[in-house]
VOPA-287498 format. One record per atom (N, C-alpha, C): residue number from 0; residue in one letter; x, y, z. Coordinates in Angstrom, 3 decimals, always signed. Example, Ala and Ser with C-alpha at 12.3 -4.5 7.8 and 13.67 -1.06 7.14 Angstrom:
NODE, 0, A, +13.190, -5.690, +7.800;
NODE, 0, A, +12.300, -4.500, +7.800;
NODE, 0, A, +13.200, -3.300, +7.800;
NODE, 1, S, +12.850, -2.250, +7.080;
NODE, 1, S, +13.670, -1.060, +7.140;
NODE, 1, S, +12.900, +0.030, +7.870;
// end
This chain:
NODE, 0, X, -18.920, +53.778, +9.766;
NODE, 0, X, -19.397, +52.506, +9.265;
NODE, 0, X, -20.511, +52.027, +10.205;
NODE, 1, X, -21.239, +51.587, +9.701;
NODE, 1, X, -22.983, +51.025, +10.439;
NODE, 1, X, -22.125, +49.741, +10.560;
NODE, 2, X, -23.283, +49.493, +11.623;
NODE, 2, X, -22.800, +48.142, +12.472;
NODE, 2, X, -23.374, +46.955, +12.235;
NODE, 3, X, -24.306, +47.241, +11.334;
NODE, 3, X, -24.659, +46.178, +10.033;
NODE, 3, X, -23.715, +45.813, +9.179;
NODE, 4, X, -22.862, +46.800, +8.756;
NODE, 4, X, -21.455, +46.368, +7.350;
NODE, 4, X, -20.467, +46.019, +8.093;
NODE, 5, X, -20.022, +46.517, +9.579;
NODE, 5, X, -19.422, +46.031, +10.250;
NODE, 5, X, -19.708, +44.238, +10.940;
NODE, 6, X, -20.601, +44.070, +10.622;
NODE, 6, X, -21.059, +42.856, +11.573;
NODE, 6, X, -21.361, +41.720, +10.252;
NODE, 7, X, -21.305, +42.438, +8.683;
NODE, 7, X, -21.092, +41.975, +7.296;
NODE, 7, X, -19.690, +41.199, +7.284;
NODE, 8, X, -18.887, +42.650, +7.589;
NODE, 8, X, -17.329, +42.294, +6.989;
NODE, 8, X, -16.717, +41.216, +8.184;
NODE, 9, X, -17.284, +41.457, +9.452;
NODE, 9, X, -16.606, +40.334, +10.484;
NODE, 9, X, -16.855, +38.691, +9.806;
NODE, 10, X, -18.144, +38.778, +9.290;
NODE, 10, X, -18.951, +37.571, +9.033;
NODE, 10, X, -17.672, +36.936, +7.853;
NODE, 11, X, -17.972, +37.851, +7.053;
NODE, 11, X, -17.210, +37.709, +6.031;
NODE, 11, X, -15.712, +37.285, +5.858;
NODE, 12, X, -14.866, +38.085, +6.652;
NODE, 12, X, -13.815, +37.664, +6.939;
NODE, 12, X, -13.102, +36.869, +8.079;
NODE, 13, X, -14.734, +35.620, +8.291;
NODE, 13, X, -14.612, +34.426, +9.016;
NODE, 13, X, -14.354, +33.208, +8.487;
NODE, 14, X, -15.521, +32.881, +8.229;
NODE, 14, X, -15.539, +31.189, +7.784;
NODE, 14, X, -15.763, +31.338, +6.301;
NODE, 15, X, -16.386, +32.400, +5.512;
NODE, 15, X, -16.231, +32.044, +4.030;
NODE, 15, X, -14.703, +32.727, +3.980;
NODE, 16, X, -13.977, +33.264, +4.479;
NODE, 16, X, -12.635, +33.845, +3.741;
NODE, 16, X, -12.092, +32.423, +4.307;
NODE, 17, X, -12.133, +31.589, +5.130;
NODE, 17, X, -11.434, +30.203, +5.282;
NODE, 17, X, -11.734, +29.459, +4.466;
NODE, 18, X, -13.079, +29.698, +3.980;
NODE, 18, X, -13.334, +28.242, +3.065;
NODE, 18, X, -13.171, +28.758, +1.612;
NODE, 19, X, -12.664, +29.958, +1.493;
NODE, 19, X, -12.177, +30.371, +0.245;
NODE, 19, X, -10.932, +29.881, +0.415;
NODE, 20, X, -10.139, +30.139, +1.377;
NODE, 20, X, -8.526, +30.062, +1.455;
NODE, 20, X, -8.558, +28.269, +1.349;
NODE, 21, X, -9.013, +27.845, +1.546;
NODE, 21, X, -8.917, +26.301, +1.526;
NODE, 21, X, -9.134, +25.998, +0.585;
NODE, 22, X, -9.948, +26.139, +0.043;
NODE, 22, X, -10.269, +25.704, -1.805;
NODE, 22, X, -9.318, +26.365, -2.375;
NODE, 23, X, -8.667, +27.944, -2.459;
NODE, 23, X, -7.767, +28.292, -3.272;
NODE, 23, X, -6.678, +27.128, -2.926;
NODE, 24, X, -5.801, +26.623, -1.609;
NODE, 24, X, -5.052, +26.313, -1.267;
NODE, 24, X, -4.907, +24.732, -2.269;
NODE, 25, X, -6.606, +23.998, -2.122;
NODE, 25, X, -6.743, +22.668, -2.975;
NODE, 25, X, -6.581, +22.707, -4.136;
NODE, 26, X, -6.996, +24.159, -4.752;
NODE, 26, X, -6.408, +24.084, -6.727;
NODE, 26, X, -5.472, +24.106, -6.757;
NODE, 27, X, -4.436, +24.697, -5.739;
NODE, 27, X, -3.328, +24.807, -5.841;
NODE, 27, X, -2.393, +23.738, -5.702;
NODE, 28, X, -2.314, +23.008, -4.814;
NODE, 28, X, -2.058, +21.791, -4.465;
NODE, 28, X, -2.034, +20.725, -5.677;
NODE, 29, X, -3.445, +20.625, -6.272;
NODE, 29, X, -3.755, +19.922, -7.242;
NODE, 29, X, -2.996, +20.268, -8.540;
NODE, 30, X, -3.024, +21.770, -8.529;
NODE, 30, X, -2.075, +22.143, -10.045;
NODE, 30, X, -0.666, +21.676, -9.666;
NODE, 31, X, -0.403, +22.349, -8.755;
NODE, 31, X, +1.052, +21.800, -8.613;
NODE, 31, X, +1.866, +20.330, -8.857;
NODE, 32, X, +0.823, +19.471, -7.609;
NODE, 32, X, +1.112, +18.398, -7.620;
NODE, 32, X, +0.819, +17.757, -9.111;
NODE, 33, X, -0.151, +18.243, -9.656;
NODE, 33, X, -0.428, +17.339, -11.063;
NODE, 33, X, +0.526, +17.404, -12.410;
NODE, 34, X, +1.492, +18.961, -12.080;
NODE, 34, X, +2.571, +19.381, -13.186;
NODE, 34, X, +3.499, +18.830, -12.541;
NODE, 35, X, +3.896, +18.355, -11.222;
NODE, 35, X, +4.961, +17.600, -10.721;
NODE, 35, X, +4.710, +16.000, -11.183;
NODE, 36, X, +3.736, +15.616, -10.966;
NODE, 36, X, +3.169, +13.949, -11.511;
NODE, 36, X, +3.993, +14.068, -13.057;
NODE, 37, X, +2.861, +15.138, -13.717;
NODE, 37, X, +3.144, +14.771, -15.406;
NODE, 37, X, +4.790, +15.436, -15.592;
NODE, 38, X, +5.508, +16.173, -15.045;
NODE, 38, X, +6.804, +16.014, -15.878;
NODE, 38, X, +8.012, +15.077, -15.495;
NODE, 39, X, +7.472, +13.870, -14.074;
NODE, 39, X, +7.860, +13.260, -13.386;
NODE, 39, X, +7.941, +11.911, -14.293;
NODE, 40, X, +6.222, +11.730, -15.052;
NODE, 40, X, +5.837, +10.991, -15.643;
NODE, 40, X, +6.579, +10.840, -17.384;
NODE, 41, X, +6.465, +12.438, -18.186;
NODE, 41, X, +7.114, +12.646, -18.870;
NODE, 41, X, +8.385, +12.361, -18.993;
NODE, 42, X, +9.284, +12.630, -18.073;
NODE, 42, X, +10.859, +12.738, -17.897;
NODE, 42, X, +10.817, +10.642, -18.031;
NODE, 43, X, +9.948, +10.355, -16.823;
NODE, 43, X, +10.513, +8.771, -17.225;
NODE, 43, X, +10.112, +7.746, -18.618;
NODE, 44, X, +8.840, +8.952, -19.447;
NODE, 44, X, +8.615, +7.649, -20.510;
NODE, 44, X, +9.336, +8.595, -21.363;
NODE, 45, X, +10.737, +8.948, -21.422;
NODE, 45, X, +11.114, +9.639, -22.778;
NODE, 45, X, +12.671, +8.867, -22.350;
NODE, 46, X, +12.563, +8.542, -21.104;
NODE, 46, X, +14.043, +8.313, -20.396;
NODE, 46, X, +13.995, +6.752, -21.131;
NODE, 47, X, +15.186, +6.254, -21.807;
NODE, 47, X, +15.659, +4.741, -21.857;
NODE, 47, X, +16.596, +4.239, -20.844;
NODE, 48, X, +15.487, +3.330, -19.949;
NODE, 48, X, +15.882, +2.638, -18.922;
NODE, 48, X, +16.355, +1.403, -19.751;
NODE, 49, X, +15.996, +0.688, -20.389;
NODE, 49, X, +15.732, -0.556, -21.019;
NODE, 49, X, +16.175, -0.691, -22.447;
NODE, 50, X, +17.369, -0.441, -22.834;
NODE, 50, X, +17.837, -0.591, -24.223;
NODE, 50, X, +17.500, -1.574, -24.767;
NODE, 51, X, +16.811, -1.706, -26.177;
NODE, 51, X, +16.237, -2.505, -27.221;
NODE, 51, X, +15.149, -2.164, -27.927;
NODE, 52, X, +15.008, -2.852, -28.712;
NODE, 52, X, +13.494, -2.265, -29.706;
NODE, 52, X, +12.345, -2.724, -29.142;
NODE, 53, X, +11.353, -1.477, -28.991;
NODE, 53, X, +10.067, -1.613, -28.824;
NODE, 53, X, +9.354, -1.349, -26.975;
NODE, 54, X, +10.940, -1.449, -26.653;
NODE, 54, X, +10.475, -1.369, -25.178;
NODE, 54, X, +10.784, +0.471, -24.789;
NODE, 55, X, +11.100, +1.082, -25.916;
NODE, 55, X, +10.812, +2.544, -25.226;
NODE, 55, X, +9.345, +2.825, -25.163;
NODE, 56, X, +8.326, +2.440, -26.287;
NODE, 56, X, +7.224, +2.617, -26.219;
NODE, 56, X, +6.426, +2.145, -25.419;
NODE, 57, X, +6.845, +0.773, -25.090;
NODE, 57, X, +5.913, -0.273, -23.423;
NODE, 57, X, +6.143, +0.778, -22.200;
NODE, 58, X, +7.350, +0.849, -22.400;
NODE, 58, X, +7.779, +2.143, -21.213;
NODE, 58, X, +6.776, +3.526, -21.064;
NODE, 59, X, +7.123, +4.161, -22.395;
NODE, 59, X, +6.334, +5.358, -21.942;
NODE, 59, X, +4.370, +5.206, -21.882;
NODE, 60, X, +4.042, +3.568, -22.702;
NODE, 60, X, +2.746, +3.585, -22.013;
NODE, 60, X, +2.458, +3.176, -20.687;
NODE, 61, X, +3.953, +2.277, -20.154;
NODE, 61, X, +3.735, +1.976, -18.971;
NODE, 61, X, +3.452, +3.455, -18.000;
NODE, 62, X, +4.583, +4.766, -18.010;
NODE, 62, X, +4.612, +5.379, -17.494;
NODE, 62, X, +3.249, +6.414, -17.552;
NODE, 63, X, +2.612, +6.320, -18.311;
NODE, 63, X, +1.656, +7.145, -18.465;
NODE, 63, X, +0.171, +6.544, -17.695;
NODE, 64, X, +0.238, +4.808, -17.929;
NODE, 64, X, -0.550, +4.692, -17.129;
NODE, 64, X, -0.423, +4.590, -15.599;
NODE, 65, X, +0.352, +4.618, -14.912;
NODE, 65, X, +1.502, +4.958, -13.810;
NODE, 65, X, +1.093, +6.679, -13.259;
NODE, 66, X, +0.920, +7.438, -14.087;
NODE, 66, X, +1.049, +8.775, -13.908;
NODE, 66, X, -0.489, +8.837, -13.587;
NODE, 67, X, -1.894, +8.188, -14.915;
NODE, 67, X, -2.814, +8.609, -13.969;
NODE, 67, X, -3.372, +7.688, -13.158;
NODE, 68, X, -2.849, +7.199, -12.669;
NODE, 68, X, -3.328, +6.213, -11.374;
NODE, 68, X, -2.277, +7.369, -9.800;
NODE, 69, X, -1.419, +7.782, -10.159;
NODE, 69, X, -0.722, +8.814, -8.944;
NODE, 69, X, -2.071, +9.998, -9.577;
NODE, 70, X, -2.220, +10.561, -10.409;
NODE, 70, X, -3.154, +11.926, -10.041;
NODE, 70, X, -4.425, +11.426, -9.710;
NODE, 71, X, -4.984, +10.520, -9.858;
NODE, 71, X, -6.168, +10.076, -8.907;
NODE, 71, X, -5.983, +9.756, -7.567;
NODE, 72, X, -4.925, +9.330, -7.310;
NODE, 72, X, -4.764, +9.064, -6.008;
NODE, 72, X, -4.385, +10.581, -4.900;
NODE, 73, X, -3.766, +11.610, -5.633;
NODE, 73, X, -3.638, +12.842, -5.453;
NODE, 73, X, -4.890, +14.153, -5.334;
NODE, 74, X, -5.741, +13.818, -6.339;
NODE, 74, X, -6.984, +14.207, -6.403;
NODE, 74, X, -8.016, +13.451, -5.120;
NODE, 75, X, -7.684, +12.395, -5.201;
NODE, 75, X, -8.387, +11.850, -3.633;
NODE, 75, X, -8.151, +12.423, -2.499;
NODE, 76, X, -6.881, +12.512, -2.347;
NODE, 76, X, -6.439, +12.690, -0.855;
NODE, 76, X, -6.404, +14.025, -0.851;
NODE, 77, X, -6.371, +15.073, -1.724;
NODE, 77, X, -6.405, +16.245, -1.531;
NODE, 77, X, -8.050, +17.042, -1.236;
NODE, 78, X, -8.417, +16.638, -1.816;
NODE, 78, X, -10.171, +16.788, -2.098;
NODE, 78, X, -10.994, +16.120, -0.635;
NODE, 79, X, -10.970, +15.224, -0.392;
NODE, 79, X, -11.245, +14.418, +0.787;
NODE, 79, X, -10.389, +15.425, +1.859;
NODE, 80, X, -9.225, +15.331, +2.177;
NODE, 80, X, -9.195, +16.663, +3.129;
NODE, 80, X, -9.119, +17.921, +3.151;
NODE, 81, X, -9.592, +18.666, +2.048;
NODE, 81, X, -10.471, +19.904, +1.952;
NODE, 81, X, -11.706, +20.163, +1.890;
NODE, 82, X, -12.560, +18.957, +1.910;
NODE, 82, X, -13.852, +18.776, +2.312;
NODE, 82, X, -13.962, +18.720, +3.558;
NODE, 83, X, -12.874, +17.692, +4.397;
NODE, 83, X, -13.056, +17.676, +6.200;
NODE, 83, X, -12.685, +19.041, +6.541;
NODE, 84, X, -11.906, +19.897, +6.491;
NODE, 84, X, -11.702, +20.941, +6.744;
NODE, 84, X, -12.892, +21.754, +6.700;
NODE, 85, X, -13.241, +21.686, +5.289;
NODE, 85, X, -14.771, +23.025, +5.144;
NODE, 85, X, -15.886, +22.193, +6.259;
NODE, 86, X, -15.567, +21.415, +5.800;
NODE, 86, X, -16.978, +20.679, +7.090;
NODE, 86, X, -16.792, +21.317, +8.280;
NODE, 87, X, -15.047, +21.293, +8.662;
NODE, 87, X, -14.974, +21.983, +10.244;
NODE, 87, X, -15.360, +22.801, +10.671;
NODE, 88, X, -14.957, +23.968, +8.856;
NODE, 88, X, -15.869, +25.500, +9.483;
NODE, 88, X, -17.108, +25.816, +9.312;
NODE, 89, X, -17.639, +24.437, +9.064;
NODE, 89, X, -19.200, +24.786, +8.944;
NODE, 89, X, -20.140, +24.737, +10.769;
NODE, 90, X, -18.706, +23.823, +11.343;
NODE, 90, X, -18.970, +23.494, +12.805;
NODE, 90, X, -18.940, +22.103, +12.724;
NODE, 91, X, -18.992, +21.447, +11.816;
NODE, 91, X, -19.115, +19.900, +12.261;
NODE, 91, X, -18.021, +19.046, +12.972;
NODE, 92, X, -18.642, +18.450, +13.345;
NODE, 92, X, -17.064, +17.948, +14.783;
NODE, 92, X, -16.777, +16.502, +13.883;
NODE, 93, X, -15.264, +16.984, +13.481;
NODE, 93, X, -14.560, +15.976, +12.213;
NODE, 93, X, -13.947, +14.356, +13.868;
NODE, 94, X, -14.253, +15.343, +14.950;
NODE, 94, X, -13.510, +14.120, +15.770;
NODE, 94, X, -14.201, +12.745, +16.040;
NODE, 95, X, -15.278, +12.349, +16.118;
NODE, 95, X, -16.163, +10.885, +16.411;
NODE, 95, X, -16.125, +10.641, +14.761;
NODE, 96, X, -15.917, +11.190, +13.979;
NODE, 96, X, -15.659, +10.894, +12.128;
NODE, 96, X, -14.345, +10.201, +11.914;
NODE, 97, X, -13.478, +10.911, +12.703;
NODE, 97, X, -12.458, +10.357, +12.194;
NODE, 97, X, -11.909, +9.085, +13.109;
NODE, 98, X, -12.450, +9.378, +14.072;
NODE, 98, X, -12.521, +8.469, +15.701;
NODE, 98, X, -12.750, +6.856, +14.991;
NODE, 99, X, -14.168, +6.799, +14.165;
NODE, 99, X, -14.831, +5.896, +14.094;
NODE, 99, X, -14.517, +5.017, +12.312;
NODE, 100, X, -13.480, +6.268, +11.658;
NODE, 100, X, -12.895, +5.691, +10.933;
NODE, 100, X, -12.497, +4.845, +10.532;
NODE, 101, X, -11.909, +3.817, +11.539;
NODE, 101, X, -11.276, +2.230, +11.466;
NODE, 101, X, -12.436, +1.430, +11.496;
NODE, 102, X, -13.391, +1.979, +12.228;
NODE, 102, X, -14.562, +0.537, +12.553;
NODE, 102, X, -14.643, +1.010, +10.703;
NODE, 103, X, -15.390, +1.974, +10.615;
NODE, 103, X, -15.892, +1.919, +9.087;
NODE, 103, X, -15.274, +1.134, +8.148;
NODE, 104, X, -13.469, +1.349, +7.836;
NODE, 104, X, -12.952, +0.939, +7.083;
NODE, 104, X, -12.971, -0.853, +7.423;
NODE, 105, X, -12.854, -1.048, +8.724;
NODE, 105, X, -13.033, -2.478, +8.665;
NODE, 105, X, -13.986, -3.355, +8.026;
NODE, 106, X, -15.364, -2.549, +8.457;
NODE, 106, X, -16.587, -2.505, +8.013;
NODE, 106, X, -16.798, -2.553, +6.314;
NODE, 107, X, -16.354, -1.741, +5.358;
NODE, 107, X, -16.170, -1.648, +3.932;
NODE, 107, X, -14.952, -2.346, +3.750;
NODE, 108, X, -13.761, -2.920, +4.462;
NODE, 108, X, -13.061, -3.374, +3.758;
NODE, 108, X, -13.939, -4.978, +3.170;
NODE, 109, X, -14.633, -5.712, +4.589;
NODE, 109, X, -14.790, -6.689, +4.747;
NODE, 109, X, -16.137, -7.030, +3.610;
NODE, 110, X, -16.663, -5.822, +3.712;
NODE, 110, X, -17.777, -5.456, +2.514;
NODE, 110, X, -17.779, -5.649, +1.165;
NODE, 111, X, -16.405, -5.075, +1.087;
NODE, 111, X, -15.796, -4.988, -0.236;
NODE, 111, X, -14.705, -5.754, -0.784;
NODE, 112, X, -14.734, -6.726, -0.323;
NODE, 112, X, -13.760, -7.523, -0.778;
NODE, 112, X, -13.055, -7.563, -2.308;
NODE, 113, X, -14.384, -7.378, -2.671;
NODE, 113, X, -13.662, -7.875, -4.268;
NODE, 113, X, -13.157, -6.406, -4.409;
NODE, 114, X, -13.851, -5.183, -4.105;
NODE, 114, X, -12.945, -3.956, -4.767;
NODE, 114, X, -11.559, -3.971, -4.265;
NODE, 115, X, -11.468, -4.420, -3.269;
NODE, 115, X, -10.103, -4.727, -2.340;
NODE, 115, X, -9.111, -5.718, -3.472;
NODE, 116, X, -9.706, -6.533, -3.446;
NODE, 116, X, -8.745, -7.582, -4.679;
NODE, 116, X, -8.791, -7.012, -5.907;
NODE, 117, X, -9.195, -6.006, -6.468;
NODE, 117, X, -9.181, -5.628, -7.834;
NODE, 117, X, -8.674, -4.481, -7.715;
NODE, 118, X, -8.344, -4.361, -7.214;
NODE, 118, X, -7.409, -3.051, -6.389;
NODE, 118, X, -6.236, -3.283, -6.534;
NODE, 119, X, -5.900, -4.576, -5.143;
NODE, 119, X, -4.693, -5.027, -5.322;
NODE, 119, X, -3.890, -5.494, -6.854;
NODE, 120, X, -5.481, -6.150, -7.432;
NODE, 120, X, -4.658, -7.135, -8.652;
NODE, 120, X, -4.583, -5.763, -9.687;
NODE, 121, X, -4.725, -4.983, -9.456;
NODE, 121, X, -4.430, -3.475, -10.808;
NODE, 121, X, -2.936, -3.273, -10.314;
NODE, 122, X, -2.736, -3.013, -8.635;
NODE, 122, X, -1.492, -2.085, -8.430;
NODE, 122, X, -0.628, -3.515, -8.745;
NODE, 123, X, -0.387, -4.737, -8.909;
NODE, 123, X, +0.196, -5.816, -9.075;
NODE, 123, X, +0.673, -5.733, -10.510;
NODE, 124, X, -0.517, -5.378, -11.006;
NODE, 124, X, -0.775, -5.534, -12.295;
NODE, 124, X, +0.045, -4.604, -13.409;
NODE, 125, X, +0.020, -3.428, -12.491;
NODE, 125, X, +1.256, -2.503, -13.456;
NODE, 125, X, +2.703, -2.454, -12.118;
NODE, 126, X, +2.919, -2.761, -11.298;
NODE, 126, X, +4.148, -3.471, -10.796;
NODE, 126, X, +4.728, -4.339, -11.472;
NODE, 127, X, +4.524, -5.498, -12.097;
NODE, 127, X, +4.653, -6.576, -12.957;
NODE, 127, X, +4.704, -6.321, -14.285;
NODE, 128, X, +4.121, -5.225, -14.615;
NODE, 128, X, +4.257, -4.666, -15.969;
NODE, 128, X, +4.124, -6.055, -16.756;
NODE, 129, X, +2.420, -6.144, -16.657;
NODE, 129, X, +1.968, -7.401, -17.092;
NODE, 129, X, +1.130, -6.985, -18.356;
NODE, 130, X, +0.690, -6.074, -18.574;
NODE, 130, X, +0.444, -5.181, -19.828;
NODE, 130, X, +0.396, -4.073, -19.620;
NODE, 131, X, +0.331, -3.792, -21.149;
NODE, 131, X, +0.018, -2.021, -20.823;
NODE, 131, X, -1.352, -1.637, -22.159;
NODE, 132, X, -1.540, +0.517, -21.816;
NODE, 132, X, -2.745, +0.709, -22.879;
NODE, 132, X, -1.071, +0.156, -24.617;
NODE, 133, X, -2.483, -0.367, -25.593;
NODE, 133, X, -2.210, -0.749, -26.831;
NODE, 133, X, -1.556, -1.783, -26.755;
NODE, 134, X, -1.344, -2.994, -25.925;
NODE, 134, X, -1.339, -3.643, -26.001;
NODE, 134, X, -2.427, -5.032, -26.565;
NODE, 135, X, -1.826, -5.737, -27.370;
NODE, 135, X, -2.921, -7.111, -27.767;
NODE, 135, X, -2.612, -8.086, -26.893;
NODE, 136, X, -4.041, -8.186, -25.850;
NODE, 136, X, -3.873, -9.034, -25.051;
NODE, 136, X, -5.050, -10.252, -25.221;
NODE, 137, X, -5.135, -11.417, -24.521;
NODE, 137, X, -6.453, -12.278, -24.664;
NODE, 137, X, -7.006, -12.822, -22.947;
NODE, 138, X, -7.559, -12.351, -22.423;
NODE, 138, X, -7.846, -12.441, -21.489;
NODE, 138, X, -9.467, -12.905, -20.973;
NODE, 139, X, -10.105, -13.689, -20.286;
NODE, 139, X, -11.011, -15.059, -21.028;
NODE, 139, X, -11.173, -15.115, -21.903;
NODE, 140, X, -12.419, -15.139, -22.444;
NODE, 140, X, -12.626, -14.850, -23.815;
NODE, 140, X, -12.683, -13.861, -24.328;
NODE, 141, X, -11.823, -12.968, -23.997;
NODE, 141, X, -12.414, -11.947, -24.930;
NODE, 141, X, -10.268, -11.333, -25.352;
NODE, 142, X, -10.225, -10.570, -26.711;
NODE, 142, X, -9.341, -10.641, -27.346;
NODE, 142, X, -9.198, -9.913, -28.371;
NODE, 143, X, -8.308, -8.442, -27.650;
NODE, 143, X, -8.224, -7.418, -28.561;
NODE, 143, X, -7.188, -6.255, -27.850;
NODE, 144, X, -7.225, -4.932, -27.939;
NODE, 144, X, -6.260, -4.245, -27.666;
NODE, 144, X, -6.571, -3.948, -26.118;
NODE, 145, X, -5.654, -3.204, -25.308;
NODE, 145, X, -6.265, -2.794, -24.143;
NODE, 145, X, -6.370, -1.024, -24.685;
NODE, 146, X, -7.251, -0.994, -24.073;
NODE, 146, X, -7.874, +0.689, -24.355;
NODE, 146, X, -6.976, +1.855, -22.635;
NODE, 147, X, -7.668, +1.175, -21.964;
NODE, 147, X, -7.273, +2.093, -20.416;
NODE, 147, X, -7.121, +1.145, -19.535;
NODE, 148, X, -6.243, +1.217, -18.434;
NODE, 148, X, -5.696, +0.622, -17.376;
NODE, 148, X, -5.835, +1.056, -16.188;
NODE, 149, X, -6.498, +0.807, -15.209;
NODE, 149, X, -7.021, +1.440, -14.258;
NODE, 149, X, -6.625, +0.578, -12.943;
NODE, 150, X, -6.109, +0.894, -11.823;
NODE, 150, X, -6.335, -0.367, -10.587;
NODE, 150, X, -7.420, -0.652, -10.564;
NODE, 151, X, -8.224, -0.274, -10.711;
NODE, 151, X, -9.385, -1.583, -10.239;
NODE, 151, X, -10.443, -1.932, -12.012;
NODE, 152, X, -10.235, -1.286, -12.948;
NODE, 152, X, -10.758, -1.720, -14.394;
NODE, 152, X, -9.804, -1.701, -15.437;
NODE, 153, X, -10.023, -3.019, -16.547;
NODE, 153, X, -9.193, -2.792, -17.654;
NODE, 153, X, -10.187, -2.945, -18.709;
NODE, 154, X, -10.019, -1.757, -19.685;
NODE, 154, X, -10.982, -1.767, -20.432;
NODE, 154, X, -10.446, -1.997, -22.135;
NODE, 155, X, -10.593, -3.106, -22.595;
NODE, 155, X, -10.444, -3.932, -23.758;
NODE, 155, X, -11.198, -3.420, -25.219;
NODE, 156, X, -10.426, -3.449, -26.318;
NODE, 156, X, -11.306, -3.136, -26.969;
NODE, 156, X, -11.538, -4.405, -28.437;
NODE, 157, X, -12.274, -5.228, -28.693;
NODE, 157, X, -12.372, -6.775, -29.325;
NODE, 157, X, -12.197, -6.473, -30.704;
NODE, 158, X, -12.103, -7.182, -31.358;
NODE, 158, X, -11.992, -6.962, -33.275;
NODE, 158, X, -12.942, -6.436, -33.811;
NODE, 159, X, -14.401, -6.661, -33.038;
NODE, 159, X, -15.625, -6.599, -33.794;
NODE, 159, X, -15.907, -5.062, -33.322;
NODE, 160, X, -15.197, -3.905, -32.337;
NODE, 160, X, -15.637, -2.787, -31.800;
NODE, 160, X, -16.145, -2.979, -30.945;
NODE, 161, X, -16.132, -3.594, -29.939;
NODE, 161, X, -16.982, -4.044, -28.431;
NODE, 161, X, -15.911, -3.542, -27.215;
NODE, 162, X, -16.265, -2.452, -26.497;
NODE, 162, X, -15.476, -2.132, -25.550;
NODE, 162, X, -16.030, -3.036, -24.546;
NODE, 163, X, -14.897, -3.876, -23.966;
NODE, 163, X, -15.031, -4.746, -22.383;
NODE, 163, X, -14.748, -4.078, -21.302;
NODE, 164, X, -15.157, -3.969, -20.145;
NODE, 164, X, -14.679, -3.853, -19.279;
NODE, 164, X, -14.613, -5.073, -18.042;
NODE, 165, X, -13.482, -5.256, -17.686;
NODE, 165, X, -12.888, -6.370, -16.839;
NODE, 165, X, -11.786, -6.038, -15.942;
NODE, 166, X, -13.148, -6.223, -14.804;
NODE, 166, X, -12.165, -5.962, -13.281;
NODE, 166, X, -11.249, -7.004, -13.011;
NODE, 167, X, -9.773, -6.108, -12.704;
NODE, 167, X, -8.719, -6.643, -12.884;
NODE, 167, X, -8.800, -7.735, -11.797;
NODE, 168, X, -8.880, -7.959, -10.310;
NODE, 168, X, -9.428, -9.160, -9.430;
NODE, 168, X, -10.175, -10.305, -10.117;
NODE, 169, X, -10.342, -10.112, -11.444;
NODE, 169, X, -10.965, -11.535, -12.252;
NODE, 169, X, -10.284, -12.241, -13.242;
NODE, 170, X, -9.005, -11.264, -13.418;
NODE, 170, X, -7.831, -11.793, -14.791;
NODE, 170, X, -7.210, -12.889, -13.800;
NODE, 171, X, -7.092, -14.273, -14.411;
NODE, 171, X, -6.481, -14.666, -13.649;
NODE, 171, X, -5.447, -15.758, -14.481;
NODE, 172, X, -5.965, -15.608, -15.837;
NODE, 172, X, -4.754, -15.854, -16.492;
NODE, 172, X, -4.968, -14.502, -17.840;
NODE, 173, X, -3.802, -13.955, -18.219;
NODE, 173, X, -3.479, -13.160, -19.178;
NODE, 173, X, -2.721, -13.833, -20.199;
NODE, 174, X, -2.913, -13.436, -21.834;
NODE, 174, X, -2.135, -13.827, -22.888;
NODE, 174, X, -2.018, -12.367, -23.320;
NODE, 175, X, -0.396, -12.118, -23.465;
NODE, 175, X, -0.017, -10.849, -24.027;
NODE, 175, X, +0.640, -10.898, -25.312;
NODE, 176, X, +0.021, -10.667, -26.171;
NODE, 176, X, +0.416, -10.869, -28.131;
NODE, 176, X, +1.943, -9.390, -27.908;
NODE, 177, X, +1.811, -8.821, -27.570;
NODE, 177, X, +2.672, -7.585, -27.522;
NODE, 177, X, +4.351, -7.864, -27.113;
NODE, 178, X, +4.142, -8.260, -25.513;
NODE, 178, X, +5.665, -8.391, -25.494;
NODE, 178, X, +6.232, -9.930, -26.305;
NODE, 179, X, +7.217, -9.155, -26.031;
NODE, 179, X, +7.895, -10.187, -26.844;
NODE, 179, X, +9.432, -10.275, -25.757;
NODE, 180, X, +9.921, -11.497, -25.869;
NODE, 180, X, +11.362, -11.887, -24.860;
NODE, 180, X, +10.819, -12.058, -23.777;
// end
């Protein structure tokens, strides 16, 4: 073997066979974790916690919007540290990054206030199981089904076909036509 293919295969079975093994490791992660979310998710909107009419269905939309608010949050944290990783083996020094982390976050929290409160008022928002998707809700003026439920957007859809979108940090009073008791 020439010491060119030799000095190939070393290369090779350095930092791209790591940053292969790391990305295989993140689909993996992600598949897994995402068939653990959805039959986690499944199992509870088929399950009757709540005997009576109408609330198996609040349930399983509750649970579904529940399910993708956990695979985004799963897709974040998995992705975000398989990026710091490949960064590592590119050489970049993850330590004054992660060092300086807190100033940053202090920095964007204080920045971001309102994403911070519309944040909070989403994860509140399906804690409270204050609506859910297909629900008829009226929320300022505007007054029609909810389409998607998001922590930080709820996106409405009006009589006339007008999709809203309204960050949840601005609902600050809700009318829900749906539940009932």
């Amino acid at each position: 073997m020439s010491e060119q293919t030799r000095n190939i295969l070393d290369w090779l079975s350095g930092s791209p066979l790591r940053i292969f093994t790391i990305l295989v490791a993140a689909w993996i992660s992600h598949s897994i974790g995402r068939r653990a979310i959805d039959r986690a998710i499944n199992k509870l909107a088929t399950t009757d916690l709540k005997p009576g009419p109408g609330f198996a269905k609040r349930q399983a939309e509750r649970a579904r919007t529940t399910g993708s608010v956990l695979t985004s949050i799963l897709n974040a944290v998995i992705w975000i540290i398989a990026i710091g990783m490949i960064l590592g083996e590119f050489g970049f020094n993850l330590g004054p990054v992660i060092a300086s982390a807190g100033v940053i976050g202090v920095a964007i929290g204080l920045g971001a206030q309102t994403l911070v409160r519309d944040i909070l008022s989403g994860i509140f928002m399906l804690i409270e199981d204050q609506y859910g998707v297909g629900d008829q809700i009226k929320v300022l003026e505007i007054e029609g089904v909810v389409e998607k439920v998001g922590l930080r957007i709820t996106t409405v859809r009006d009589k006339k076909g007008v999709l809203w979108y309204v960050r949840n940090g601005e609902i600050l009073v809700i009318g829900n036509g749906s539940q009932k008791n």
